[in-house]
C-alpha positions in Angstrom: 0.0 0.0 0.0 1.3 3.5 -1.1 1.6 6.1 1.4 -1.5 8.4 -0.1 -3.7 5.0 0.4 -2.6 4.9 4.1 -3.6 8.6 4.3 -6.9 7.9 3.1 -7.2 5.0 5.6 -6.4 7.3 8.2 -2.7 6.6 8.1 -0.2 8.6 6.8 3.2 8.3 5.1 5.7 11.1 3.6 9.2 11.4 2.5 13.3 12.3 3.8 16.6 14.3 5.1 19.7 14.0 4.3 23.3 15.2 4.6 25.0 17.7 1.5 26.8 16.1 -1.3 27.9 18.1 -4.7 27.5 16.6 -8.0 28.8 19.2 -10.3 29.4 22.9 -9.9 25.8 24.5 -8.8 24.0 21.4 -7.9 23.9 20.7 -4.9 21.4 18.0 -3.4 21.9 19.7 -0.3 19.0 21.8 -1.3 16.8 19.0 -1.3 17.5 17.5 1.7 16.9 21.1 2.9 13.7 21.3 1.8 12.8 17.7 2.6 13.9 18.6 6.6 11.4 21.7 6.1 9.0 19.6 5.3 9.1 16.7 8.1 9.5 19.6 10.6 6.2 20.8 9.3 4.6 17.6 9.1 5.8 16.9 13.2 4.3 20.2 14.2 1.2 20.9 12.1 0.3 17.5 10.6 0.4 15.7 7.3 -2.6 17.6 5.6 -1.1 21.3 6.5 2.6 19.7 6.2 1.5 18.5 2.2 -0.7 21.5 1.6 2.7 23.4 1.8 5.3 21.6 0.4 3.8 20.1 -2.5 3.6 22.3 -5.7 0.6 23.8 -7.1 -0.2 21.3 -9.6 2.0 18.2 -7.7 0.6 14.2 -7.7 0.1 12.0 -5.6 -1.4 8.7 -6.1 -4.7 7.6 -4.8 -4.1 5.0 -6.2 -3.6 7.0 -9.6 -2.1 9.8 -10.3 -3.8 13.3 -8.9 -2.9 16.7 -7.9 -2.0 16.5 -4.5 -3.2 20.1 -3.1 -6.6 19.2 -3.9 -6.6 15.6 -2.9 -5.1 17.0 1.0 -7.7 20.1 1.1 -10.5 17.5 1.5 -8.3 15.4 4.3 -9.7 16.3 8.0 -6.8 18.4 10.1 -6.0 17.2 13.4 -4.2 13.6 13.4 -3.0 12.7 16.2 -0.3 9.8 14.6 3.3 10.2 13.8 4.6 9.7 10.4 8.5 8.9 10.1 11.4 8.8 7.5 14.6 9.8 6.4 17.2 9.4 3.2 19.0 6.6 1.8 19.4 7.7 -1.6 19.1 11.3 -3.7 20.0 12.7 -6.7 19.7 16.2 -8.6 20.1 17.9 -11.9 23.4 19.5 -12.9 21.6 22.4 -13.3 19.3 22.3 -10.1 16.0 22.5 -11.3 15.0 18.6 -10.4 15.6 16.2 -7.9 14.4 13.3 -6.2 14.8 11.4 -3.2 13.7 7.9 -1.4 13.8 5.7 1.8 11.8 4.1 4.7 9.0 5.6 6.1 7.1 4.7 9.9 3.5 5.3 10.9 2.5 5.4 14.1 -1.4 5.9 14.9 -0.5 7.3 18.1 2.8 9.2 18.7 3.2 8.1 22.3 3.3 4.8 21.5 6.3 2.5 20.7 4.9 -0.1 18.2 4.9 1.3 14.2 2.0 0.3 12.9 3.4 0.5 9.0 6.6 0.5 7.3 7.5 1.5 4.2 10.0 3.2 0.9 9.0 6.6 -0.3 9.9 8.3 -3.4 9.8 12.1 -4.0 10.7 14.7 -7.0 11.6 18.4 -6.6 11.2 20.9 -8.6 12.4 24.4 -8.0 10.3 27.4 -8.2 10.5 30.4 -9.9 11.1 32.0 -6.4 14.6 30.0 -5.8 12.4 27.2 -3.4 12.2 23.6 -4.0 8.5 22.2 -4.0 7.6 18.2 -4.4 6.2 17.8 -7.9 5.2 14.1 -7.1 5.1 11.5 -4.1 4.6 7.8 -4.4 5.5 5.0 -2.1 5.0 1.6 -1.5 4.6 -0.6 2.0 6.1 -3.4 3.2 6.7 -5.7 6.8 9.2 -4.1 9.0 13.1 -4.6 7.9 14.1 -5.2 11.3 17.1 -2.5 10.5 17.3 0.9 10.7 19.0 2.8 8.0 20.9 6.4 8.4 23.8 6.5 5.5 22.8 8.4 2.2 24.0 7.4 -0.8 24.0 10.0 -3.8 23.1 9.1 -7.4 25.1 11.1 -10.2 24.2 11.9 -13.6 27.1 13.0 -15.2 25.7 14.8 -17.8 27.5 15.8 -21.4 27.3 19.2 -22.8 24.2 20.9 -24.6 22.2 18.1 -22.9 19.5 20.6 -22.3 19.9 23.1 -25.2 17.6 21.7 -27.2 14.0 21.6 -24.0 11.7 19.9 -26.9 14.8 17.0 -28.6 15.3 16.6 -24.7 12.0 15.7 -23.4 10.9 13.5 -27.0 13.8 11.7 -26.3 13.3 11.2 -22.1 9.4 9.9 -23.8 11.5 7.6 -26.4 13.3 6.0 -23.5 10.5 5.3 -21.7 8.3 4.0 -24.8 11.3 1.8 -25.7 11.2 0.1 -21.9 7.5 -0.5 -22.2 8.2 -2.1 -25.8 11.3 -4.1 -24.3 9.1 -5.5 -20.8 5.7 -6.2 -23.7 8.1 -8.4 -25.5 11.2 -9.7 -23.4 9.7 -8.9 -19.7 10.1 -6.2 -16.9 13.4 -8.2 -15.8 15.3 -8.2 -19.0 13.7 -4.7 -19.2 15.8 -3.5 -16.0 18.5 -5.6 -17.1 18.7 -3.6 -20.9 17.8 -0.2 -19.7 18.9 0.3 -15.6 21.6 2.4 -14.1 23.9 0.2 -12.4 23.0 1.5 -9.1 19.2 1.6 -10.3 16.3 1.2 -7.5 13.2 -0.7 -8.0 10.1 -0.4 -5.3 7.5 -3.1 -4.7 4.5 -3.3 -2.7 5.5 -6.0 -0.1 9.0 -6.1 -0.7 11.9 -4.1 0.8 13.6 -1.8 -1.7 15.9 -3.4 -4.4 19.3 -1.6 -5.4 21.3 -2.1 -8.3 20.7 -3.6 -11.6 21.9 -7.6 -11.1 19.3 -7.2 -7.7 16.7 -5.5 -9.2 16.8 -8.1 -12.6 16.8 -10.7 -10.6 14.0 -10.0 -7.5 11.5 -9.2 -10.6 12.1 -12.5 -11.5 11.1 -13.7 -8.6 8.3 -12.2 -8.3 7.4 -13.9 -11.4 7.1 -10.4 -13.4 7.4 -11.1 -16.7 5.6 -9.3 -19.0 4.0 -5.7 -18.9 2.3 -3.4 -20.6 3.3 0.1 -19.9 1.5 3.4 -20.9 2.9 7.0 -20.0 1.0 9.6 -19.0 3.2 12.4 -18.7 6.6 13.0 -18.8 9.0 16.0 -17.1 12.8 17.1 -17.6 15.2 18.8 -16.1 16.5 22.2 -17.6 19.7 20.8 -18.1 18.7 17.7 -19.9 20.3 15.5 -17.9 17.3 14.3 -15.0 13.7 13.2 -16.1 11.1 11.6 -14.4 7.5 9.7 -15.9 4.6 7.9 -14.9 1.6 5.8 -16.2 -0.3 2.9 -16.1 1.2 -0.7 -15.4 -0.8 -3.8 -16.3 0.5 -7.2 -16.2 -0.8 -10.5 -16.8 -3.0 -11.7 -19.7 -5.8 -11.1 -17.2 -5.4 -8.2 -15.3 -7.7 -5.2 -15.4 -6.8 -1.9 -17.0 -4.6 0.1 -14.6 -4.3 -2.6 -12.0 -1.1 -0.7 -11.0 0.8 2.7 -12.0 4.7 3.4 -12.3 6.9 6.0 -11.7 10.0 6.2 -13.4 13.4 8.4 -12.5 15.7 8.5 -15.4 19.5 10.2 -15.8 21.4 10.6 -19.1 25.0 11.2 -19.2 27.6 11.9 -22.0 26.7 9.4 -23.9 23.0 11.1 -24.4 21.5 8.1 -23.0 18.9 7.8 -20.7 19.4 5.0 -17.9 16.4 4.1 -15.8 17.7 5.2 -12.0 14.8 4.7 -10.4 11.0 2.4 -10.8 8.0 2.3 -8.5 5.1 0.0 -9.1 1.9 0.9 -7.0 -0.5 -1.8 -7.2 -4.3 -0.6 -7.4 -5.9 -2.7 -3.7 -8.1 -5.1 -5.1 -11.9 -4.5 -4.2 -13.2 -6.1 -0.8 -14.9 -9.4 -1.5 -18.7 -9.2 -0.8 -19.8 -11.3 2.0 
């Protein structure tokens, strides 16, 4: 279960902090981890719906289970929870320029903040945009859940494009090619399967989210846990697709259906993708949010 679905059930779930690390010369993920902190410390004093209703960008998704904007899906939650939502940073990554980034890593609920027992673990994923103003806002939020991992976590690990020149001088080449990349996956996982899929198309350090499942890092891993899963073929279909300025960081989502029986949109994906010098796009990051099967009647 996603984080927005344990909102709705009256949970909650959210997203990370983090130490500074440079990348190149004027991007620094420091500023997300910055904004990330500004968030939680919002979150812990005012609660998830005023925490999200300020952090999230005018016209930033969440899925419930699919994709929505998030301001007006948390303007219709009821103020006043009384639980205590958790997490922190395992792994970020930003744009050379600085206008995107992302983040991810567990997340804890507790319904009651007194207590000691978490009632739900989990891995969060976020993407930041920044502002015409000079702030970072979260474009998008997704998550998955999982049993407790019976570790805690604290290092963060940083993700680097390493992007070529004139990546991003050419906005419109830049983003047909990020929706190329991601057309040529969902061709690739229809035919060969979502493991080969990662296998052809991942970053070596790529990180793959499942609902049940703790989080899978790098491509060998993430190629082989799929398998496991028995997740063989899918049929992807984007939605939307969004770039960095510099070219070199792009992110897109969509439906996610696999199995000769499964219903349309039985589950939705979010990918992260980085390009460097080469000019091609490597899948960093994939999140599949299953949509919860109906209750049976009784």
């Amino acid at each position: 279960m996603n984080r927005s679905l344990l909102i709705n059930a009256g949970l909650a779930v959210l997203l990370l902090a983090a130490t500074p690390a440079f990348t190149a010369p004027g991007a620094d993920p420091a500023v997300i981890v910055q904004a990330e902190r500004g968030f939680a410390s919002q979150v812990r004093s005012q609660g998830v719906r005023a925490g999200f209703l300020a952090w999230l960008a005018p016209t930033g998704v969440v899925f419930r289970p699919g994709p929505v904007i998030g301001r007006t899906s948390y303007e219709k939650q009821p103020p006043g929870w009384n639980g205590l939502l958790a997490w922190h940073p395992v792994r970020a990554a930003i744009s050379a320029d600085g206008s995107l980034g992302w983040s991810t890593g567990p997340w804890t609920w507790k319904r009651d903040s007194t207590q000691k027992k978490v009632d739900a673990f989990g891995e969060y994923m976020s993407v930041w945009r920044k502002q015409r103003d000079g702030t970072y806002k979260a474009v998008l939020d997704c998550g998955i859940g999982h049993g407790d991992p019976a570790r805690e976590e604290r290092d963060v690990v940083y993700s680097t494009p390493v992007p070529g020149t004139g990546l991003g001088s050419r906005p419109l080449a830049a983003r047909q090619s990020l929706y190329l990349a991601d057309a040529n996956f969902a061709k690739f996982a229809a035919a060969e399967g979502i493991p080969n899929a990662i296998a052809r198309y991942g970053a070596d350090d790529v990180v793959v989210l499942r609902e049940g499942s703790q989080r899978f890092t790098g491509r060998t891993l993430a190629q082989d846990s799929t398998r496991a899963r028995r997740e063989y073929v899918a049929k992807l279909m984007s939605n939307a697709q969004y770039i960095a300025d510099s070219g070199d960081l792009g992110y897109t989502y969509g439906s996610y259906v696999t199995g000769t029986m499964a219903a349309p949109d039985s589950a939705y994906y979010v990918h992260v993708w980085h390009r460097g010098a080469a000019a091609t796009w490597r899948l960093a990051f994939q999140v599949v949010m299953p949509v919860p099967k109906p209750a049976k009647k009784k």
